[in-house]
C-alpha positions as CSV (number, residue, x, y, z in Angstrom):
1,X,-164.6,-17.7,-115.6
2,X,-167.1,-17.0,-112.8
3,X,-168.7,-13.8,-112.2
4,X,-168.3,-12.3,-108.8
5,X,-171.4,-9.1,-108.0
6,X,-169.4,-6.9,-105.6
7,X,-171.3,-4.1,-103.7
8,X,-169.0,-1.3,-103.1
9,X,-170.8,1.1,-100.3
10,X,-169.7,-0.7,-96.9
11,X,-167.9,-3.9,-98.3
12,X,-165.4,-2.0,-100.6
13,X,-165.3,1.8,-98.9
14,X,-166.8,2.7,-95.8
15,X,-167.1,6.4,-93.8
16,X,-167.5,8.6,-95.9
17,X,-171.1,9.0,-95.7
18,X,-171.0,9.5,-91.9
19,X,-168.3,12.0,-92.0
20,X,-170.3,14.0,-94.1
21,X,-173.4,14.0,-91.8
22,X,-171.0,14.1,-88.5
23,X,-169.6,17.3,-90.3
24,X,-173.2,18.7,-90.9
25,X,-174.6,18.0,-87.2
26,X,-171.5,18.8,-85.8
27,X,-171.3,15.3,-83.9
28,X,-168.7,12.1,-83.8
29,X,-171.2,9.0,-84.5
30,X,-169.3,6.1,-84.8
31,X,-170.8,3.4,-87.3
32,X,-171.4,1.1,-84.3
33,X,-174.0,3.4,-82.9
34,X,-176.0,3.5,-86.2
35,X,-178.9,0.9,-86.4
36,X,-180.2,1.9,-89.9
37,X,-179.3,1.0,-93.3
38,X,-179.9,4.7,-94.1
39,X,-177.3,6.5,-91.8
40,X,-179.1,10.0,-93.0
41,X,-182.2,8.5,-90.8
42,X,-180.2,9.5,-87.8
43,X,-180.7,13.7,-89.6
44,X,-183.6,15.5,-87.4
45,X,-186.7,16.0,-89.6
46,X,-186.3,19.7,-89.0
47,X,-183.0,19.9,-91.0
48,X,-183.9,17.1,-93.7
49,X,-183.7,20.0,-96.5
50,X,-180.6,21.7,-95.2
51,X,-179.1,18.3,-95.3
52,X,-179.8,17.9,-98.6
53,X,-178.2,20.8,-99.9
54,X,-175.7,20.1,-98.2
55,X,-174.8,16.4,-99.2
56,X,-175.1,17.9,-102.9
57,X,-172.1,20.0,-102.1
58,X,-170.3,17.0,-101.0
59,X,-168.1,14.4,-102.3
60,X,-168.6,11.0,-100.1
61,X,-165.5,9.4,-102.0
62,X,-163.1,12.2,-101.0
63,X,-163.4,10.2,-97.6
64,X,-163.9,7.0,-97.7
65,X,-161.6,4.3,-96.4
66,X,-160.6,1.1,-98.3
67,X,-161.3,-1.9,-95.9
68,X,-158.6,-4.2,-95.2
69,X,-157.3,-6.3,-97.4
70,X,-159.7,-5.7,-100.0
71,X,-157.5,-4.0,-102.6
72,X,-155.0,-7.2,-102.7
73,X,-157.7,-9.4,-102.8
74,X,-159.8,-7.9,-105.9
75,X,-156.5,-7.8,-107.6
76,X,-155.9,-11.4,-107.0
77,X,-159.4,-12.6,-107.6
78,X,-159.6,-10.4,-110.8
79,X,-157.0,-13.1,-112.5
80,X,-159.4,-15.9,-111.4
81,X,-163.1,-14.5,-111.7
82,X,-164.6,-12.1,-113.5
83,X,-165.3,-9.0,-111.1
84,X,-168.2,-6.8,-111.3
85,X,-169.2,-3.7,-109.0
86,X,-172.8,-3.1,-108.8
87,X,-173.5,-0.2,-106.4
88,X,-176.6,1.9,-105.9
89,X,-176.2,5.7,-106.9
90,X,-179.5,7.0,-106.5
91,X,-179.3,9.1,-103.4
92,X,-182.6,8.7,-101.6
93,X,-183.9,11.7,-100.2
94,X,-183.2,13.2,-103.4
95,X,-183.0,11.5,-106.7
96,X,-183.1,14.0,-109.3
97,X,-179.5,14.9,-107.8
98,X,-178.0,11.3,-108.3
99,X,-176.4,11.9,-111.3
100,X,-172.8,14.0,-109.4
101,X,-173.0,11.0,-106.9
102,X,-172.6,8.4,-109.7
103,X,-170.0,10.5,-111.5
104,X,-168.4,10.6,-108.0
105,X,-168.5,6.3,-108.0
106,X,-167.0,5.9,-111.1
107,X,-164.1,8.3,-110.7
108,X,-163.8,6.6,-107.4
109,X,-163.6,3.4,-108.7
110,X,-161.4,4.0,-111.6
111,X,-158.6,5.8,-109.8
112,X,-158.6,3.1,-106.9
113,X,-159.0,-0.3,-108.9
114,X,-156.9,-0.1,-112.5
115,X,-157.3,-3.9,-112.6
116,X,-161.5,-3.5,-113.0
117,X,-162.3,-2.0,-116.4
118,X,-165.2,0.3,-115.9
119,X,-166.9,-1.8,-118.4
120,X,-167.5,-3.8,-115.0
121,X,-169.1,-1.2,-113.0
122,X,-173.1,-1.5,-112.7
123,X,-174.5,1.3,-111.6
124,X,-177.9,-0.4,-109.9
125,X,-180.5,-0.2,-107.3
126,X,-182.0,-3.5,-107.8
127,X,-179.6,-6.1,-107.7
128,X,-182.3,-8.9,-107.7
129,X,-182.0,-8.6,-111.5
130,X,-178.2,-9.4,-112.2
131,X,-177.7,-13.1,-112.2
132,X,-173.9,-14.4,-111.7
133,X,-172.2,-17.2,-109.3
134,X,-171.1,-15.5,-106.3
135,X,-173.1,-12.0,-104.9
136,X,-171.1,-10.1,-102.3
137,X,-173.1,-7.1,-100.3
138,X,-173.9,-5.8,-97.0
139,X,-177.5,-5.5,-97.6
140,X,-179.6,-8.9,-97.4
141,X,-181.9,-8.0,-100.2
142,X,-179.6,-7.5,-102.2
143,X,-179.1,-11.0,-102.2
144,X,-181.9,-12.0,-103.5
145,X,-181.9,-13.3,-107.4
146,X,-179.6,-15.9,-109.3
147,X,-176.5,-16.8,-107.8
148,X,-174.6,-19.9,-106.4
149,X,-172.7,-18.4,-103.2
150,X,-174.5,-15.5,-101.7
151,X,-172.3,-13.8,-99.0
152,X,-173.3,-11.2,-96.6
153,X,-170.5,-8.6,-96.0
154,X,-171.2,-7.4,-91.8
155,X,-171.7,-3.9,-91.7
156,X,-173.0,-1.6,-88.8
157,X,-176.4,-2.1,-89.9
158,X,-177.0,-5.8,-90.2
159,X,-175.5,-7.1,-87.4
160,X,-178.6,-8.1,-85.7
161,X,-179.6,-10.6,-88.7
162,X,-179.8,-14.1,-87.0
163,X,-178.2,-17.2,-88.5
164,X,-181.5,-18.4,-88.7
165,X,-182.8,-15.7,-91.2
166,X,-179.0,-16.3,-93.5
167,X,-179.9,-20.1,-93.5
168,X,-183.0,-19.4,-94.9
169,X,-181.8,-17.3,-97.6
170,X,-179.1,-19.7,-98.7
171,X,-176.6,-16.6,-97.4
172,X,-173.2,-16.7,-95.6
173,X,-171.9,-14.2,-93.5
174,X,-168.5,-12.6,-93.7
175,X,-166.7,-10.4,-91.7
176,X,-163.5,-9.2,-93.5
177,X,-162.2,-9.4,-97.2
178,X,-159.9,-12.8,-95.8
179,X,-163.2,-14.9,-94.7
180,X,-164.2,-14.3,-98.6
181,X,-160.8,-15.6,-100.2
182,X,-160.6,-18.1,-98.1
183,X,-164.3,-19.2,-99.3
184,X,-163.6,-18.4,-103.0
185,X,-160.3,-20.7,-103.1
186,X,-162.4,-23.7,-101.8
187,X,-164.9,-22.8,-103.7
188,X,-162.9,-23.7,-107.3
């Protein structure tokens, strides 16, 4: 069976994160407005520290929201390839705290997707070094590294990369959880 490298932050889930911060500044940013990979950029310096506290009481996973058609089409794939989620836990502005945030993954994860064993999670910031046939992720680096099909979910943040720049990389972009099926059944 092929091995499929899913990200799960913005190709799986999305919206949780922003809640959070909208909740904290007491704002309503939409994902569309956000030009950053990091939404927390968007946090005033001024109340970087507050913020952090503040995440830490937080659950981002308590309000995410599945995108469409993704559920169905893991569980179909998953009799077909061998699925794998490798998502990034380490929260940036303060990685000493990661650890609740991966807890927080996992439980997500295993509650929403009985068909993935969590012997298939990869918790991971550096994706370069996982070599299967198909990579699925929002962030173009993350792309980088060993695999046949390299597919570049759109999120709010990488819009802007040109079909230039994906040609280059040997990446294809994808808009919705159908555009992938629809590649990965011509693709057998």
């Amino acid at each position: 069976m092929k091995k499929i490298m899913i990200d799960m932050d913005d190709v799986i889930c999305t919206g949780g994160f922003l809640k959070i911060i909208n909740e904290f500044l007491n704002t309503n940013y939409k994902e569309e407005e956000i030009k950053t990979y990091y939404i927390q950029d968007i946090i005033p310096e001024n109340k970087k520290e507050e913020w952090k506290e503040y995440f830490e009481s937080k659950n981002v996973y308590e309000n995410v929201n599945l995108l469409p058609n993704v559920y169905e089409t893991l569980e179909k794939l998953s009799k077909k390839y061998e699925l794998y989620i490798a998502t990034a836990y380490i929260f940036r502005d303060n990685p000493e705290k990661s650890t609740k945030h991966l807890k927080n993954k996992f439980n997500y994860l295993l509650k929403t997707f009985p068909f993935i064993k969590p012997e298939k999670y990869i918790f991971i910031n550096n994706k370069e070094l996982l070599d299967c046939d198909i990579k699925i992720d929002d962030k173009l680096s993350n792309l980088k590294g060993n695999a046949k099909l390299k597919l570049l979910f759109t999120a709010y943040h990488n819009k802007d990369i040109s079909d230039e720049e994906l040609l280059k990389e040997n990446v294809i972009r994808v808009n919705n959880w159908n555009e992938i099926l629809k590649i990965l059944e011509e693709d057998k």
